[in-house]
N, C-alpha and C positions, 0 to 999 in steps of 0.2 A: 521383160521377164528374165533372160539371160545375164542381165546385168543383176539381178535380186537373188537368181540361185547362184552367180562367181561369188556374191556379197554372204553371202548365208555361206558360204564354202569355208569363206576367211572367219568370217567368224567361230565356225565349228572348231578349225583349226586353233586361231588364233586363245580360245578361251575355255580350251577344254581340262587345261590346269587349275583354273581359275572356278572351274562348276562347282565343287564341292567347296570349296570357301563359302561361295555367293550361296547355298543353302544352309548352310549352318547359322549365317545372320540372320537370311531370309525367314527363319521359322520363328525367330523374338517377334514378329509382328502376330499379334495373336487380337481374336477379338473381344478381350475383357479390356486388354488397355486401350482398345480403341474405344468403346463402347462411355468409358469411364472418361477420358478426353472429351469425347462428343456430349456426351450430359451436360458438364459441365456448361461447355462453351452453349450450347444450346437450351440452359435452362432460364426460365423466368428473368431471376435475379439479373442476368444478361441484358434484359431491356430489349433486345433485338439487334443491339451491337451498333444504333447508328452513329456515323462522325462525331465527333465532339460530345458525343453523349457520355452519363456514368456507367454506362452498361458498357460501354465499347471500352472504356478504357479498363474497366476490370479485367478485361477479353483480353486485353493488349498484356496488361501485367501479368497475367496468368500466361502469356506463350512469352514473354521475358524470362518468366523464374524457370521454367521450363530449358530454356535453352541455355540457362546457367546449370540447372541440375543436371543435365545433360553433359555438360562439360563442353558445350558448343565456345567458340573464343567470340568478343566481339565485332563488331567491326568497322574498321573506318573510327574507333575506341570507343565504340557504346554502340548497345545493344536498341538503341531507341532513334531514327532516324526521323527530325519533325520540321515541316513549317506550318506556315500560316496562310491561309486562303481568305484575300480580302481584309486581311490582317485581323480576323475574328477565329475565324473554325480554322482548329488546330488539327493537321491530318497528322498521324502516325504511323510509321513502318517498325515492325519490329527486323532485325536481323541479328543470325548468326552463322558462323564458318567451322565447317571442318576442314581446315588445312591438310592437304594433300602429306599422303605419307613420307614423299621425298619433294626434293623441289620442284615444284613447278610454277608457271607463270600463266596458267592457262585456270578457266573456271567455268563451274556449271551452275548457274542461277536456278534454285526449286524455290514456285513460291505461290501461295493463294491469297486471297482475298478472306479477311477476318473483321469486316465490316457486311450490315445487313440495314434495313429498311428502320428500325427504331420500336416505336408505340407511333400507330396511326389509328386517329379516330378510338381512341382506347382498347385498338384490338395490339399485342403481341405479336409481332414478326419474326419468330424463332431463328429461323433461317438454318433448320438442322441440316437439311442437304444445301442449303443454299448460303454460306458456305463452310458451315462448321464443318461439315464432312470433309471438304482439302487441305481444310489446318488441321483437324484430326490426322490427317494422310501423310502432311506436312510433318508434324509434331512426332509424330514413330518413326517415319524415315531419319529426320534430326536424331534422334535416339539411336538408333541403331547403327548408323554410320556414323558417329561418335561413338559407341564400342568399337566398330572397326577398328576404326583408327587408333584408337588406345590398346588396342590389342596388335597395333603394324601390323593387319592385314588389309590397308587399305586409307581410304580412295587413294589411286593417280594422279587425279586430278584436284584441286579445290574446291567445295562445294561449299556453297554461299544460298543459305536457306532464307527466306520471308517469307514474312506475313504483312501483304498490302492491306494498308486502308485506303479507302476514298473510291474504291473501286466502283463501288455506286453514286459517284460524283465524277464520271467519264475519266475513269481510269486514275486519278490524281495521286493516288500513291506509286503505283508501278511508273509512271509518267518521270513522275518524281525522282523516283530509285533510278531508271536506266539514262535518264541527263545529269547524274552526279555521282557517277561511278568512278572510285579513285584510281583506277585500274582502266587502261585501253578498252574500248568496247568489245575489238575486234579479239582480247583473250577470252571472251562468251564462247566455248564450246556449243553451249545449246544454252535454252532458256527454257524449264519446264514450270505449266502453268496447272492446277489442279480445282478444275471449277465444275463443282456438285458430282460428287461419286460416290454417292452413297442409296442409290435406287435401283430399282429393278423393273420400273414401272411403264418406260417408255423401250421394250425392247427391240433389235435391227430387226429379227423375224421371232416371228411367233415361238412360242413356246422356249427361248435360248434367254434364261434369264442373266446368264452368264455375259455378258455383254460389254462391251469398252468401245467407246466414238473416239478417236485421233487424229486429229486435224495438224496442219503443218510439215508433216513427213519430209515434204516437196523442199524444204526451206534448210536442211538438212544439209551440212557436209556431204559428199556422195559416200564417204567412209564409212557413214553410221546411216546412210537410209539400209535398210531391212534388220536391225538389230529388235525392231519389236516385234517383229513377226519371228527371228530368230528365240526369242526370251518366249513366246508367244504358244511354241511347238513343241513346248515341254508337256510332259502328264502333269505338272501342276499349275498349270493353265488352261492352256486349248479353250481361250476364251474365242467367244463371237466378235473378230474386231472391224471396225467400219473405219476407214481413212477420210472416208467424208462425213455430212450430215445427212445422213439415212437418204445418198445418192443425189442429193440436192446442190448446184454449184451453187446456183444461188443463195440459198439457206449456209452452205457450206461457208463461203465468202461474209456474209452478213454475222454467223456467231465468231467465225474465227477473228473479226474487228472489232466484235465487242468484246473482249476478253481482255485479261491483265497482258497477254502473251503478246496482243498488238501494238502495246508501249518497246515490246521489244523489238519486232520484226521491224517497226516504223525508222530502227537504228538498223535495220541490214542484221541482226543477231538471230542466227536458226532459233525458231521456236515455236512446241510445241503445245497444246491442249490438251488433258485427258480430260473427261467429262461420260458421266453418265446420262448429259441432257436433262434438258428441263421439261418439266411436267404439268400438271394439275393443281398441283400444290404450289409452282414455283410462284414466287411475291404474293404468297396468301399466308394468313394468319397459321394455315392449317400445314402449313412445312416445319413438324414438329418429329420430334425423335422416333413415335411410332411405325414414320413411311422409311426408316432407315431398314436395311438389310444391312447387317454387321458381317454375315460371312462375305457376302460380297464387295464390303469396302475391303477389308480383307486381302479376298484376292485379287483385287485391282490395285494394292496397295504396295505388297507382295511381287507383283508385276512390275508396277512403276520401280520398284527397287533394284529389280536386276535388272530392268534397261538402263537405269543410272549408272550404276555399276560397270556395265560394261562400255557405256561413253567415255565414266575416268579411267577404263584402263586401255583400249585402244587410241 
């Protein structure tokens, strides 16, 4: 506990120049463009987004055009990162960078999963919270720290955005991305993973629908463990956050392996989870746009923002 409030001290200090910046971008996350992203990626014509499907690949080119509109740079010279599994199914990674304001050699990997189950048995696998909601989360954060940056207020650091596929084929896009990284592993600040944040359904206690699960903290530079709890203790948060899986190691241990965030920590690279947990709906036909809560991606979204933010700047 002494060690969280010296760390929360440095931080006050350290970023209290830096607050009023970090809201003024903060407030571009608004929930018509999220809501408008998530449609998309989540409607019909999608297919369900599975591997090598036409629905996935539309999926794919849609968060391409995006991180050109954005003004995001390539990377590695192309925004399309593929191979071949079994030398049939063609997995895809999208990526783009915001290159750090000045020089640096250091990077923070944000990325989700924008692959989903398909058409089974002729039912639709939307996969709104499952996981168009992290490449919704994905896709504004890209945006808005590309203003930063065009505006030189920012990031410190490099930020190196995807969008995994294969993640429902035991990780095979994220797998993929962190053993062919052009850049030393060990310039991984952190690794953030954004898998289903878009519910309100499975809350840590009763009636706090305001809620965030964070798994990984522990894996953290000692520099940056309590920076979410410090982003966390604002009046525009004060969410309910859980560092485990609702007190379970074992439950804890079991989701934080199955995530895209395990292809990283399996290289020694801190990394984290946001997730709002899986529910009722998850791998059912019925994880459709209407179980979204939009203020709530929001401000989970919002959140995830200015902890980012403040990784690239200390």
């Amino acid at each position: 506990m002494r060690k969280i409030l010296l760390s929360l001290l440095f931080f006050a200090q350290a970023l209290l120049v830096s607050g009023q910046t970090t809201i003024t971008y903060e407030e571009m996350i608004n929930k018509e463009e999220l809501h408008e992203t998530l449609e998309y990626l989540a409607d019909d014509m999608a297919e369900g987004r599975a591997t090598g499907s036409k629905g996935k690949h539309s999926a794919e080119q849609f968060i391409r055009e995006r991180f050109k509109k954005y003004g995001l740079k390539p990377f590695n010279w192309n925004y399309t990162q593929s191979f071949r599994v079994k030398d049939t199914l063609a997995v895809r990674n999208v990526v783009g960078v915001v290159p750090a304001k000045g020089m640096s050699d250091e990077y923070i990997v944000i990325g989700a999963h924008y692959d989903h189950l398909g058409v089974l048995g002729g039912n639709t696998y939307n996969g709104a919270d499952d996981n168009a909601s992290g490449v919704t989360a994905l896709l504004d954060l890209a945006r808005v720290f590309s203003k930063m940056r065009a505006d030189g207020a920012g990031p410190n650091r490099n930020l190196v955005f995807v969008a995994y596929d294969g993640k429902e084929l035991d990780l095979l896009g994220s797998d993929y991305f962190v053993k062919h990284l052009p850049f030393p592993a060990d310039k991984i600040v952190c690794a953030i993973n954004m898998d289903m944040l878009g519910t309100t359904l499975v809350p840590i206690h009763r009636n706090r629908p305001d809620y965030l699960i964070v798994l990984g903290e522990e894996t953290l530079p000692s520099r940056l463990q309590g920076i979410i709890r410090y982003s966390n203790f604002s009046d525009r948060f004060g969410m309910d956050i859980d560092y485990t899986f609702y007190g379970s190691k074992a439950f804890t241990d079991m989701i934080y392996r199955t995530g895209d965030q395990y292809s990283f920590r399996n290289r020694r690279i801190p990394s984290l989870l946001f997730t709002s947990a899986f529910h009722d709906h998850t791998y059912k036909p019925t994880d459709t746009l209407d179980i979204i809560d939009f203020e709530m991606l929001r401000k989970r979204t919002a959140l995830i923002f200015d902890v980012i933010y403040k990784y690239s700047t200390l």
